[in-house]
C-alpha positions as CSV (number, residue, x, y, z in Angstrom):
1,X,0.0,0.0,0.0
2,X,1.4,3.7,-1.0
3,X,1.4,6.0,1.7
4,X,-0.3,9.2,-0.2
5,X,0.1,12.6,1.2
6,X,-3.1,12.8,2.4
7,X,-3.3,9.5,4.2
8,X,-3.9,10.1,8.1
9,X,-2.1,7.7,10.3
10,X,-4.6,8.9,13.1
11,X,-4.2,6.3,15.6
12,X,-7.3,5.7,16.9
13,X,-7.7,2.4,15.6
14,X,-4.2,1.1,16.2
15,X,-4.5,-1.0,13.2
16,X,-3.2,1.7,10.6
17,X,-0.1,-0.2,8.6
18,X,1.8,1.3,5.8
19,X,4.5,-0.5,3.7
20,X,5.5,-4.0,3.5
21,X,5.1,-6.6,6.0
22,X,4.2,-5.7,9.0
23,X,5.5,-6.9,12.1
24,X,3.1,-9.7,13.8
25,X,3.6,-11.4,10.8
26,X,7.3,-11.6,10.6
27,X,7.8,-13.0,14.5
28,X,6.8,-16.3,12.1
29,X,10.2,-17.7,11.6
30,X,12.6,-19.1,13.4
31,X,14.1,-17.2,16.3
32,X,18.3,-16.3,15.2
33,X,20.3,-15.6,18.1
34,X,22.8,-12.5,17.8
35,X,23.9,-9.1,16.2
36,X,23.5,-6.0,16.8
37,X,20.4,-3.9,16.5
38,X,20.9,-0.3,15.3
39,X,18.7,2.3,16.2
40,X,18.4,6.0,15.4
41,X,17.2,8.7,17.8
42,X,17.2,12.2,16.6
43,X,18.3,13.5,20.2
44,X,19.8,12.1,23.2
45,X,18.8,12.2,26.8
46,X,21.1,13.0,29.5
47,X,19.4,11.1,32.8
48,X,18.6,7.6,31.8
49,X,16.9,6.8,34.9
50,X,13.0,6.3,33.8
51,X,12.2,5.8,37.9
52,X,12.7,9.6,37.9
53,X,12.0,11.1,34.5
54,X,9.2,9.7,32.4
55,X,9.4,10.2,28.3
56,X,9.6,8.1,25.3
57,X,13.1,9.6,24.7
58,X,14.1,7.8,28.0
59,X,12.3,4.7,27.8
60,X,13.3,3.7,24.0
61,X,16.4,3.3,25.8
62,X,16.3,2.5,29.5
63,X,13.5,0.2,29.6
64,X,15.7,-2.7,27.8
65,X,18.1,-2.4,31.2
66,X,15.7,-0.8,33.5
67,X,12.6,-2.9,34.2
68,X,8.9,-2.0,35.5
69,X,6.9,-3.7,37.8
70,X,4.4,-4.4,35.1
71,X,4.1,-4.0,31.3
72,X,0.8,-4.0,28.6
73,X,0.8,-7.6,26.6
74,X,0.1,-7.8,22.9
75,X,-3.9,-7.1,23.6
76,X,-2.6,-3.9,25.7
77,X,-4.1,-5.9,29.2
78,X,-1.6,-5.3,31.9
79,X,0.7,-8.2,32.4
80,X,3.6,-9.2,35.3
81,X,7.3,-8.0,34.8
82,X,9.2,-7.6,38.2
83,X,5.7,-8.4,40.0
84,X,4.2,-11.6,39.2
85,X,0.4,-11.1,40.8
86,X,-1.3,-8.2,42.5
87,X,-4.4,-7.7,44.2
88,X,-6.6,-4.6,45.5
89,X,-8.6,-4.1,48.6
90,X,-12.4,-3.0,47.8
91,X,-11.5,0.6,49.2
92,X,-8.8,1.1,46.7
93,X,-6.7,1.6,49.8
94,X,-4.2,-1.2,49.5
95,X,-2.8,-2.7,46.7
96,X,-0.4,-5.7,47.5
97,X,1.9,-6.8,44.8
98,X,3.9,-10.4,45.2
99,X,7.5,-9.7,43.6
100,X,9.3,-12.2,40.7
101,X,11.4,-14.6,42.9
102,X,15.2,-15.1,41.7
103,X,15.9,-12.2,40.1
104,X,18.8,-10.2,40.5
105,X,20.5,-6.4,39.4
106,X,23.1,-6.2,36.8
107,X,26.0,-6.5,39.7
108,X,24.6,-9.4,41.2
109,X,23.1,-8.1,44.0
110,X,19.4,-9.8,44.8
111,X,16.1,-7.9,43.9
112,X,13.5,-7.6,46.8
113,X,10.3,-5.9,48.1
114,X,13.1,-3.5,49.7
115,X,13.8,-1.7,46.3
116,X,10.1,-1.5,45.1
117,X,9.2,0.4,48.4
118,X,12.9,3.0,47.9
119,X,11.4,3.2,44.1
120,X,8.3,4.2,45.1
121,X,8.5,6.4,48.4
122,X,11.7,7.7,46.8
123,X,11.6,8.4,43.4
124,X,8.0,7.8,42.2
125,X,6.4,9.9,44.4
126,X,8.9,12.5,45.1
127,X,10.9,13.3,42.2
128,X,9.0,11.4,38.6
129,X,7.8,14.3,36.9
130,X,4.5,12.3,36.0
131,X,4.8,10.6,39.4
132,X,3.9,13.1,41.9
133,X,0.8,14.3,40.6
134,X,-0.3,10.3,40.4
135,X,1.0,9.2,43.7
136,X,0.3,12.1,45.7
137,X,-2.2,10.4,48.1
138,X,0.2,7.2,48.1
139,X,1.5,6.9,51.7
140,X,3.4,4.0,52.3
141,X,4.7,0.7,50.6
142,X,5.0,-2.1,53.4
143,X,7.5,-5.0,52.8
144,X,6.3,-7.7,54.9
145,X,9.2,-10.0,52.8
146,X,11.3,-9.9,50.5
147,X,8.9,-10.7,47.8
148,X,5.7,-8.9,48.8
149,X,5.2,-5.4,48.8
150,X,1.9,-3.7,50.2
151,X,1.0,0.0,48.1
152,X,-1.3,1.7,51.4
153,X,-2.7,5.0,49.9
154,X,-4.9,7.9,52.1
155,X,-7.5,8.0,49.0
156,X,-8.5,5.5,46.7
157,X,-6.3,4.2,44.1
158,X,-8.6,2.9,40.9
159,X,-6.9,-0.6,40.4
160,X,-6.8,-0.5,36.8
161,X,-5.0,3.0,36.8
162,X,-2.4,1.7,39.1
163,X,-2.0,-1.3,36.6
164,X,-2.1,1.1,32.9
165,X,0.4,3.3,35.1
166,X,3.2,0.9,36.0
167,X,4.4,0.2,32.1
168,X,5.4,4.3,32.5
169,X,5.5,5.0,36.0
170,X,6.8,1.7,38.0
171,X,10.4,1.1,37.0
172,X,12.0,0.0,39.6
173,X,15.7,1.2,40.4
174,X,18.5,-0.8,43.0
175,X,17.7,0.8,46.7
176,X,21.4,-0.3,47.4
177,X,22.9,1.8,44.6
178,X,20.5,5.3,45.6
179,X,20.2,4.9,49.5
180,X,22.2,7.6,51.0
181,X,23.1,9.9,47.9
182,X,21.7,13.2,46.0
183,X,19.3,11.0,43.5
184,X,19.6,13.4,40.9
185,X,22.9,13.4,40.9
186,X,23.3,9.9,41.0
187,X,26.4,8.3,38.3
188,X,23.9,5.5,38.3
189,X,21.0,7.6,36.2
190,X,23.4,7.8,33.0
191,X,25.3,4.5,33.6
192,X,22.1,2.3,34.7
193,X,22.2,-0.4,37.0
194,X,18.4,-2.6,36.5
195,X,17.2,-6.1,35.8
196,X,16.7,-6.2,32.2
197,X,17.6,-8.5,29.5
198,X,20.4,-6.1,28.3
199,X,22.8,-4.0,31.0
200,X,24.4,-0.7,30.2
201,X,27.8,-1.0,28.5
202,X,28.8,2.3,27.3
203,X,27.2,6.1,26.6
204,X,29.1,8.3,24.1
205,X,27.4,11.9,24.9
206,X,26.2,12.9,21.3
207,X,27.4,10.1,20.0
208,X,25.9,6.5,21.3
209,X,25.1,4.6,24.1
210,X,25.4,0.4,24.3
211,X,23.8,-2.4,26.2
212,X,25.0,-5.5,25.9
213,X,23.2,-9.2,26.3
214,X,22.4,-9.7,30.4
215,X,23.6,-13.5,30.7
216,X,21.9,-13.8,34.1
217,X,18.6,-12.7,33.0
218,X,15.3,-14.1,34.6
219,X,14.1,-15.1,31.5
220,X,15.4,-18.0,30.6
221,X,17.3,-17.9,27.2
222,X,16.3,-14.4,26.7
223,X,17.3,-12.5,25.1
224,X,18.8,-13.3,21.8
225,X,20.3,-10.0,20.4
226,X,24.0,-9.6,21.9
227,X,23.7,-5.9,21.9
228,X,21.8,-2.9,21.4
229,X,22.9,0.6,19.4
230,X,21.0,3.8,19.6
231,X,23.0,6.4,17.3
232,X,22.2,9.7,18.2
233,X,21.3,11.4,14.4
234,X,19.7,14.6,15.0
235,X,20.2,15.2,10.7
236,X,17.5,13.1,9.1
237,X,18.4,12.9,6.0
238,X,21.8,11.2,7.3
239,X,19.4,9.2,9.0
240,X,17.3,8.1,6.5
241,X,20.4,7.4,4.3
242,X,21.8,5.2,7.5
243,X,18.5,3.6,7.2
244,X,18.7,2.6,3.6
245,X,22.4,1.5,3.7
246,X,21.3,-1.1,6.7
247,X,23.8,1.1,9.0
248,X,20.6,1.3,11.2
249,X,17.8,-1.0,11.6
250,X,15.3,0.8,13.4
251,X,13.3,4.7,13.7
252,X,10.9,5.3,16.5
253,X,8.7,7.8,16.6
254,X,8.4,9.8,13.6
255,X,12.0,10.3,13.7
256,X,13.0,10.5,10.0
257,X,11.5,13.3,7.6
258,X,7.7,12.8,6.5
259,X,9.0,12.8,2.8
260,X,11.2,10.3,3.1
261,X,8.7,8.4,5.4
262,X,6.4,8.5,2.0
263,X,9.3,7.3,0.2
264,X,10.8,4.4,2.5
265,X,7.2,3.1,2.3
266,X,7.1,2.2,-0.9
267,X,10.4,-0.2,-0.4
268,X,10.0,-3.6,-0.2
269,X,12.7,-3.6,2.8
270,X,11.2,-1.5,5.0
271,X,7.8,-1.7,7.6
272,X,6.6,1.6,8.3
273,X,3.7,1.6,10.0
274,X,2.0,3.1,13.1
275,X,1.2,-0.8,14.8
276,X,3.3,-0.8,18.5
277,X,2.4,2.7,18.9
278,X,-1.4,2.7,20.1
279,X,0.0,3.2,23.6
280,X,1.6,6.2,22.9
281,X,-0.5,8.7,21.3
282,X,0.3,12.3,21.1
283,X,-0.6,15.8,21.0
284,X,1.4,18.4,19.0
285,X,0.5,21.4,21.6
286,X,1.3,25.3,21.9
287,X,2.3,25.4,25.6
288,X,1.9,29.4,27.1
289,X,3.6,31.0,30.1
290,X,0.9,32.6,32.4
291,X,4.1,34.5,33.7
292,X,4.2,36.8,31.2
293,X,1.2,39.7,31.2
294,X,-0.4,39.1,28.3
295,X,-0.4,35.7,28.5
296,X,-2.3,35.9,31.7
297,X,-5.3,37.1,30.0
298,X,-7.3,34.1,29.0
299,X,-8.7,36.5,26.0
300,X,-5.1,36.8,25.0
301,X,-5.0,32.8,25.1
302,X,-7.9,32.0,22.8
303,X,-6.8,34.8,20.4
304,X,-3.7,33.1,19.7
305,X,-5.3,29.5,19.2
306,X,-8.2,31.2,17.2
307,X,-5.0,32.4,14.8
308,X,-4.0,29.2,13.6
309,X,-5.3,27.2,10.7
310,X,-4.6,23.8,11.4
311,X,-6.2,22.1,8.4
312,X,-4.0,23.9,6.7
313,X,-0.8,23.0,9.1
314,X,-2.1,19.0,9.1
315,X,-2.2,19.4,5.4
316,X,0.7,21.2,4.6
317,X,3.2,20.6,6.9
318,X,2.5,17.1,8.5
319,X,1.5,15.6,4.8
320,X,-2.1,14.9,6.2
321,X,-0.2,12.5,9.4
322,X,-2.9,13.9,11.6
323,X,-6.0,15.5,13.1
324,X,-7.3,18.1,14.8
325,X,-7.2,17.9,18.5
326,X,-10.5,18.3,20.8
327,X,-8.7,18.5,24.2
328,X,-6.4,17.0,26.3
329,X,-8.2,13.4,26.0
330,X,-7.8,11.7,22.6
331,X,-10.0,9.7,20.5
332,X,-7.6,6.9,20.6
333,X,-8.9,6.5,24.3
334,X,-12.7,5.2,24.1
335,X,-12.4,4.5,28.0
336,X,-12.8,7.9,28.6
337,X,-13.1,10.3,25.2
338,X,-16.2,12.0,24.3
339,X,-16.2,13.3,20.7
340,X,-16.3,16.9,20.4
341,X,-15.3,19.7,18.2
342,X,-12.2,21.3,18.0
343,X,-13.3,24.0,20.0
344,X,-10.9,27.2,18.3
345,X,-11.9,27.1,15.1
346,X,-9.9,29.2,12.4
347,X,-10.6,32.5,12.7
348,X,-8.7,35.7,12.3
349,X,-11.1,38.1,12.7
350,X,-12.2,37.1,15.9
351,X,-8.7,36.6,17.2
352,X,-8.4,40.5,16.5
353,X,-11.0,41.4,18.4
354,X,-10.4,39.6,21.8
355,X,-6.6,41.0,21.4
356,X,-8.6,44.4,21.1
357,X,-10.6,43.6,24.1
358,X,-7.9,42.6,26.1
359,X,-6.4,45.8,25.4
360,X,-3.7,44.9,23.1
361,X,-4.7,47.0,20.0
362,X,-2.5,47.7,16.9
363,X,-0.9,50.9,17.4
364,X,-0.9,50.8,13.3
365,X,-2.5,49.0,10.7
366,X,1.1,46.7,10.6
367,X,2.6,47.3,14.4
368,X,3.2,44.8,17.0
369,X,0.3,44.8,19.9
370,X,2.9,43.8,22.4
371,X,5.9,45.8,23.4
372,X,8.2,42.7,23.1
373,X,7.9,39.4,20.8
374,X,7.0,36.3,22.4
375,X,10.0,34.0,23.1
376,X,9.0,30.4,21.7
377,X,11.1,27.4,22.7
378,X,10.2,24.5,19.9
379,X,10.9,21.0,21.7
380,X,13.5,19.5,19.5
381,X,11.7,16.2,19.5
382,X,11.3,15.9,15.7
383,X,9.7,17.4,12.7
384,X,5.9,18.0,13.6
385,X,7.6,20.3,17.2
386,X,10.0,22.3,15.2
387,X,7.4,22.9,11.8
388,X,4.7,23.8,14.3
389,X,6.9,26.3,16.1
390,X,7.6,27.9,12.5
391,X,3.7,27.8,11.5
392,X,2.8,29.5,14.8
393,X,5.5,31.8,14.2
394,X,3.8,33.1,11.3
395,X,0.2,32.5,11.8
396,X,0.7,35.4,14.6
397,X,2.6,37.9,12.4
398,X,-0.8,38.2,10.6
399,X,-3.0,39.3,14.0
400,X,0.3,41.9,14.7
401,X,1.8,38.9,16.8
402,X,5.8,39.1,17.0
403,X,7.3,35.5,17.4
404,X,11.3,34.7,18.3
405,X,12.4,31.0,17.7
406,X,14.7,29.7,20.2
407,X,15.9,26.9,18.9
408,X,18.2,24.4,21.5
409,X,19.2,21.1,22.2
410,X,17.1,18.7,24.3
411,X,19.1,19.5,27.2
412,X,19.0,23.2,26.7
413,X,15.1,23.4,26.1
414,X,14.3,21.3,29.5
415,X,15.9,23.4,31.4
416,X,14.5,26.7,29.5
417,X,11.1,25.6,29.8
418,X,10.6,23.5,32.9
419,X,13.7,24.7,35.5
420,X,14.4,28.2,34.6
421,X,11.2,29.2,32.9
422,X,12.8,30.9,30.4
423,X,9.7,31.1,27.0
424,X,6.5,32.3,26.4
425,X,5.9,29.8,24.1
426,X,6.3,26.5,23.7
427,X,5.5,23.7,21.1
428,X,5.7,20.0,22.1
429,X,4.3,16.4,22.3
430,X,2.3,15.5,24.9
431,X,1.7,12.0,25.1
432,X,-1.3,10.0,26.3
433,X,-0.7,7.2,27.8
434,X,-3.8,4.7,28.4
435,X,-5.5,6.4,31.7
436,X,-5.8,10.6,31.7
437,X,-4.6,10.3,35.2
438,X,-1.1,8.5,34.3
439,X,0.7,11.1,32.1
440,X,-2.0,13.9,31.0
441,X,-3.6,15.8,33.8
442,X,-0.4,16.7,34.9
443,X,-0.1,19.3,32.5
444,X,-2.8,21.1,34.3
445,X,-2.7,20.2,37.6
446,X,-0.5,22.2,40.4
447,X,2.3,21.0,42.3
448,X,4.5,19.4,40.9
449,X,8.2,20.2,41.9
450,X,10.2,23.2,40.1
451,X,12.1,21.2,36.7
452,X,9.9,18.4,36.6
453,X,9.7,17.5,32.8
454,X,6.6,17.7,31.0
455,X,4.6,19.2,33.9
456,X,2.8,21.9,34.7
457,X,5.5,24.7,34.6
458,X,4.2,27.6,33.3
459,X,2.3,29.2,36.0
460,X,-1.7,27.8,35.5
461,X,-3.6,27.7,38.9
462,X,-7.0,26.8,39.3
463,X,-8.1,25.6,42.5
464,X,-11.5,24.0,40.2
465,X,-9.0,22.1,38.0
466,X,-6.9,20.3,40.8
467,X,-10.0,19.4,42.4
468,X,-11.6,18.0,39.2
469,X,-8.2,16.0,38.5
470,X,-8.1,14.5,41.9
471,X,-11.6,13.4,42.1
472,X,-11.3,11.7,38.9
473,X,-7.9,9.7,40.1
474,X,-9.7,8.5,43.0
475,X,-13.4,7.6,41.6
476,X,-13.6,3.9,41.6
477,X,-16.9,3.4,39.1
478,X,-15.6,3.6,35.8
479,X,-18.5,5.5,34.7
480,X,-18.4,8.3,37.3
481,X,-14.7,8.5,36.3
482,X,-15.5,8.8,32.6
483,X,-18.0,11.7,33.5
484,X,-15.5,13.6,36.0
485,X,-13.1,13.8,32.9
486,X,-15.7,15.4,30.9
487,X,-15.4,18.3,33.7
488,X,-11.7,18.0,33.4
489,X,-11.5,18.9,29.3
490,X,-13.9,21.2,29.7
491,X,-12.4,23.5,32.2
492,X,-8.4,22.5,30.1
493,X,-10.6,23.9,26.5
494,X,-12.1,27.3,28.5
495,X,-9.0,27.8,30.6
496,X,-6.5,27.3,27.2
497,X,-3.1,26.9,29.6
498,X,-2.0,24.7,26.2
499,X,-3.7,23.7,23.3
500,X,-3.8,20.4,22.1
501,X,-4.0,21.6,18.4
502,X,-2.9,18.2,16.6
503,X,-3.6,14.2,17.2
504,X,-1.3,12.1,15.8
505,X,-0.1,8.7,15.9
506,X,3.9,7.8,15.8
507,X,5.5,6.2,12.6
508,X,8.0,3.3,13.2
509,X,10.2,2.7,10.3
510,X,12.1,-0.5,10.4
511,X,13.9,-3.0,8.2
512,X,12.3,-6.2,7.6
513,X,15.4,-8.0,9.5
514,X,13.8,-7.1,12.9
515,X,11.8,-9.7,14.0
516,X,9.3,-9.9,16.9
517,X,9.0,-6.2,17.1
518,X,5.9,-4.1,17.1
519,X,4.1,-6.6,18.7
520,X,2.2,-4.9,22.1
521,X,1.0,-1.1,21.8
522,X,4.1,0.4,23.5
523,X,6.6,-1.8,22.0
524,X,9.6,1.3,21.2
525,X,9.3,1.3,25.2
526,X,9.1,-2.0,25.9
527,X,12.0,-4.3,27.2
528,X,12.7,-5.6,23.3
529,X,14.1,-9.3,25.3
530,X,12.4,-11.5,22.3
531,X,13.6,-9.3,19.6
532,X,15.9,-10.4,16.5
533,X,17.6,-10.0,13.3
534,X,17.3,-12.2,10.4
535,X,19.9,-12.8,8.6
């Protein structure tokens, strides 16, 4: 099948493939053991501890040496990893967890209840940027043994949250290697000590970083590659070319140019498909400092989102990839979305006149309404961040808008946005990830600790909001939950903090050596122990 430029690998379906076969089928043959698998990211990461930062830029990466407590199978049902059964008290007060017997760390120290309970209390709660907001009302983990560990929370915790949670927000990291020390400073969160089927071997800043086969691994004869590459190739069109010259096996999400997505497509060697990323649905979204005066006016807000025509952007910049967003909850999340309409609708007039009633008016027919340009930050996550950033750029020009681009590294714009607070704008993906209370309402809800990734960091405070959000993550019925959320998008669409302008699903490309991949909905994040290489 071609991809055409107006084909929309939307996502909500899961079931969207492009290209040749795709990859349930080719976990047919014969498992090979060996190579090396080659993967491209377009930008590194500098902590590689996903206990206490949560992103897919982590995860693609730690999650092969770093292990959860529980992962999503191939029907996206939560399934046993480091914790082998689990059961909740009728409250939602207590969930106990039995641990996986026999395992151990990389250096050969013995995994117990002990490290679940430092993981949790420690890092989860504390310090994951995600974390805080979800285990706020989580106030102890008991460790009667070694193998049993005993989540005790002062509100209820929804069992099936906890569970669609832990893939993201359950890694588990060695108490005896953090006890005692500065946990952000840790050597241990760039060279990674876990249980995985591979362990950290080397990390080349700006370069590479290895993992090599874990001989010890609990799963017996797993896994079969001997070692794992990601090549840090922020150029795609070197990218692509190491794709094609079989220098580099595998893209995750989106990373190579839409063109040359439409192109690899059509070549027989290649999968490129959207199947393994159902769990991991995203927003492209205009993030806005309430700091800064005119962006504290909620006129001001819904002026700037009414500027933007984002048929045109899906259909001209993102090759038709996408959708318009209607809020914060996607439509790849039947659970808990209720269709809508986009709710700013194209429209330049009436952007101009809610500038004029906010008291920004043109002080000439071509002036700026604001005595200084709005600093925009542009996530440097891939193509859709950095063309959106451009597009907003000058879709505001036209309503007397000034926009600066500051473009930096991944490093650079973490710390600008979320630490230092440095931009007016952002643009970024925001990920959903199978429950609105696991990695979404965080955006919105106060709290969360000063340089927390993807959180709440740009000054929006409603009391209304944070009590909507926390009713929600503690309702039990599933139906009372769905209807609390409905409050929740509401108040996220008339309060405009962010808008989620654009839905999209993630494109893997991969050659057609890579066997067993692609095969549960967050596979790029996954633990990768039963994948190979053909010859």
């Amino acid at each position: 099948m071609d991809l055409t430029r107006r084909q929309a690998l939307l996502g909500a379906s899961g079931t969207t493939l492009i290209g040749a076969t795709p990859g349930f089928a080719q976990g047919q043959d014969q498992p090979r053991r060996g190579g090396t698998l080659t993967v491209q990211l377009t930008s590194e990461q500098r902590v590689l501890n996903p206990a206490i930062q949560a992103s897919t830029g982590v995860y693609v990466m730690a999650s092969k040496i770093v292990e959860p407590l529980v992962d999503l199978d191939a029907n996206g049902e939560p399934v046993g990893l480091l914790a082998t059964s689990w059961e909740g008290t009728p409250d939602g007060l207590t969930v106990t967890f039995r641990l996986r017997q026999g395992v151990t760390w990389h250096d050969g120290r013995p995994f117990t209840s002990r490290d679940v309970r430092f993981s949790a209390m420690e890092c989860w709660k504390k310090i994951l940027n995600y974390g805080t907001t979800l285990y706020q009302f989580l106030e102890e983990v008991g460790t009667p043994d070694d193998n049993t560990a005993v989540f005790r929370f002062s509100r209820p915790m929804p069992l099936g949250l906890l569970l669609r949670a832990l893939p993201d927000l359950g890694h588990v990291i060695p108490a005896h290697v953090y006890e005692g020390t500065d946990i952000r400073a840790n050597p241990a969160n760039t060279a990674p000590i876990g249980t995985g089927p591979f362990k950290f071997a080397q990390y080349e800043r700006g370069q590479f970083l290895i993992a090599e086969r874990n001989p010890n691994y609990w799963r017996s004869g797993f896994p079969y590659l001997d070692r794992i590459v990601w090549r840090f190739i922020s150029d795609r069109a070197a990218a692509t070319a190491a794709i094609e010259s079989g220098q580099v096996q595998f893209s995750p999400y989106s990373g190579l140019a839409l063109s040359d997505i439409s192109r690899l497509s059509r070549d027989p060697r290649f999968t490129v498909s959207t199947q393994g990323n159902e769990g991991n649905t995203a927003h492209t979204v205009m993030e806005m400092n309430l700091r800064r005066r005119e962006l504290s006016d909620v006129r001001v807000r819904r002026a700037l989102c009414h500027a933007l025509d984002l048929n045109f952007f899906v259909q001209d910049f993102l090759y038709g990839y996408a959708k318009l967003g209607t809020g914060p909850i996607p439509s790849s999340s039947p659970a808990f979305y209720v269709p809508r309409p986009a709710p700013y609708a194209f429209d330049r007039a009436r952007a101009e006149r809610l500038l004029d009633e906010a008291g920004f008016r043109r002080p000439s027919r071509t002036g700026d309404r604001f005595a200084q340009p709005l600093k925009l930050l542009p996530a440097p996550w891939g193509e859709y961040t950095v063309n959106f950033a451009t597009f907003i750029q000058q879709s505001l020009r036209e309503i007397g808008v000034r926009v600066e681009i500051d473009r930096r590294d991944a490093p650079g714009f973490l710390t600008g946005v979320y630490r230092d607070h440095a931009f007016d704008l952002t643009t970024g993906w925001h990920q959903y990830r199978n429950d609105p209370a696991v990695s979404t309402t965080v955006w919105f809800r106060t709290g969360s600790p000063v340089g927390a990734p993807w959180t709440n960091q740009y000054g929006y405070n409603n009391p209304e909001m944070d009590r909507v959000i926390d009713a929600a993550a503690t309702e039990l019925d599933a139906e009372r939950r769905k209807a609390i959320y409905q409050d929740f998008v509401r108040i996220a669409v008339e309060d405009v903090p962010l808008h989620c302008a654009v839905e999209h699903a993630f494109i893997s490309v991969y050659s057609n050596r890579l066997r067993s991949s692609h095969n549960t909905p967050r596979w790029a994040s996954s633990s990768w122990y039963d994948a190979w290489l053909a010859a």
